[in-house]
Phi, psi and omega in degrees: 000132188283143197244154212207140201024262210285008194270324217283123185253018177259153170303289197259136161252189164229131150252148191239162186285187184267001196265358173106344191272158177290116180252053158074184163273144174221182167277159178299328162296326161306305188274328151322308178302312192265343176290299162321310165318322169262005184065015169251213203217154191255092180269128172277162191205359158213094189287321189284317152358087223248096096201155187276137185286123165241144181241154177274147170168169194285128170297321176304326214249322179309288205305315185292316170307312174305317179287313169308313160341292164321281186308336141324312177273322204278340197265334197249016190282119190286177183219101180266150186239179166247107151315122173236128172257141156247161179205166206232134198295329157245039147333143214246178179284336186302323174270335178294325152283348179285321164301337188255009152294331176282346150285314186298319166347287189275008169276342181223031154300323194096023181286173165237145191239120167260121210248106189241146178249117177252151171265168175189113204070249187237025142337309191315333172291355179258034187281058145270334198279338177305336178261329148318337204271312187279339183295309188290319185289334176303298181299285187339296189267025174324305205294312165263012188200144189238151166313122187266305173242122181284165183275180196200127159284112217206082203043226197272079156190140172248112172221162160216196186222133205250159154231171190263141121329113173309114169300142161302000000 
């Protein structure tokens, strides 16, 4: 939390004016007294600073830049998201490209996509073909997309995780 007139617990700061030019080191009572003297407010704005830097300026009108600031960046924030496909060890070729048009889709939407294979009875005894299925969807999608988690097993289900390639 940015700390303000009487919050400032150091004796001497540097203060900068509200036009930005510099008034020096001063004591903190002093630099209060000329901040009130403008109707404005004595902010610290580099606390680690030796002496701690303060600037004069409206705390409300700071805070509000600051929130907007925020929400700004929270607005310009990508959301990646994670995508899942399954597929089953005898999947057939026809649906196996349509799944991998619908992984390529979300790879390059910029999602991350998890590419899972279930097993169901006594499928479980076949996980090479469940790993052949991920290997090939591996190969397939090279050009756009790289391993994040090779796959891996986890009860009747085999998965792993492709990310998008940074574009050129």
């Amino acid at each position: 939390m940015t700390k303000r007139n009487e919050q400032i617990r150091a004796r001497e700061v540097r203060v900068i004016s509200e036009t930005g030019e510099q008034l020096g080191i001063l004591n903190r009572n002093q630099a209060i007294d000329i901040a009130k003297e403008k109707g404005l407010d004595l902010v610290e704005v580099a606390a680690n600073a030796e002496p701690p830097v303060c600037k004069i300026m409206d705390y409300g009108k700071y805070k509000f830049e600051q929130k907007k600031k925020k929400q700004e960046a929270k607005k310009n924030a990508a959301v990646v998201q994670v995508k899942e496909i399954k597929v089953r060890p005898k999947t057939d070729e026809h649906d196996y490209q349509t799944k991998l048009k619908h992984i390529r889709r979300f790879l390059e939407a910029g999602d991350r996509c998890k590419v899972t294979v279930f097993f169901r009875g006594r499928e479980i005894v076949h996980k090479d073909r469940g790993l052949a299925i991920l290997e090939r969807a591996m190969e397939d999608t090279r050009d756009i997309a790289k391993v994040d988690q090779m796959p891996r097993s986890e009860g009747r289900t085999l998965h792993m995780l492709l990310v998008p390639t940074a574009k050129k």
